[in-house]
C-alpha positions in Angstrom: 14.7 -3.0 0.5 13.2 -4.8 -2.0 14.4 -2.4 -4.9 17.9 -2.3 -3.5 18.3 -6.5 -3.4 17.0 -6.0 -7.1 19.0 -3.7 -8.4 22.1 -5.3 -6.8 21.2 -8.3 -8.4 20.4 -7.5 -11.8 23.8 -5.4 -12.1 25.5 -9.4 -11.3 23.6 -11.4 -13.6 23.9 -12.0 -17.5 19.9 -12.6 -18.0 18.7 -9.2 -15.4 15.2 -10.1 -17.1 14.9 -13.5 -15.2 15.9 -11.6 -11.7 12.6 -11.9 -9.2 12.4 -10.7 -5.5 9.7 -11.4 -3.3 9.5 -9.5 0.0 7.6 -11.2 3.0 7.3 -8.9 5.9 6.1 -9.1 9.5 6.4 -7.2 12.6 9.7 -7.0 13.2 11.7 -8.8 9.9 11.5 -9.1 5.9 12.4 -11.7 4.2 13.3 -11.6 1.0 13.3 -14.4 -2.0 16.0 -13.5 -4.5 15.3 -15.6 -7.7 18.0 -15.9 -10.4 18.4 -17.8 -14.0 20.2 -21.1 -12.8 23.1 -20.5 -14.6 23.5 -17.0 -13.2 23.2 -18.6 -9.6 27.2 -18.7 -9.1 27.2 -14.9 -10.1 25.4 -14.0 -7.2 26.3 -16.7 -4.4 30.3 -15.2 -5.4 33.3 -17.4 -4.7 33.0 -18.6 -1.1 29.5 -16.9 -0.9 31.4 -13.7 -0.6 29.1 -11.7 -3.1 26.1 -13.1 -1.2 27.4 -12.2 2.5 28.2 -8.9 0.7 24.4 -8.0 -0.4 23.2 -9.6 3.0 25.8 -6.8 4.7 23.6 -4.2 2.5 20.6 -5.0 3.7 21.1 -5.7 7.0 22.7 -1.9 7.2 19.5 -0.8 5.7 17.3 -3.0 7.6 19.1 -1.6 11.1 17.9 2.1 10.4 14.2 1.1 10.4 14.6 -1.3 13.2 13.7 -4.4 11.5 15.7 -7.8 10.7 16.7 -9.0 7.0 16.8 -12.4 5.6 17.7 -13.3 2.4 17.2 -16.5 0.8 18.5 -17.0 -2.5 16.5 -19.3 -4.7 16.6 -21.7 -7.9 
């Protein structure tokens, strides 16, 4: 899960280098911290948040076959 948020993210952003992803999980959920350059932070969120509900869609797809819950923050 944590590879796939990654790899999404770094194909948005103009600095992939500064692109961090911390997974937290528990018993039934992951959450995962997506860190991006500051000025690559409107790259990711999309117009609207579209981009962003797009890679929570992902996730949550994946998530669904192992029977967990996704959560994904997206952080300065």
């Amino acid at each position: 899960m944590k590879d796939l948020v990654e790899f999404i993210a770094r194909a948005l952003v103009d600095d992939p280098d500064a692109v961090n992803v911390t997974e937290i999980e528990g018993e039934r959920s992951i959450i995962l911290e997506l860190r991006v350059a500051p000025d690559d932070m409107g790259k990711v969120i999309g117009k609207q948040g579209k981009i962003a509900k797009a890679i929570r869609t992902i996730t949550k797809a994946t998530a669904a076959k192992e029977g967990k819950r996704v959560v994904i923050e997206i952080l300065r």
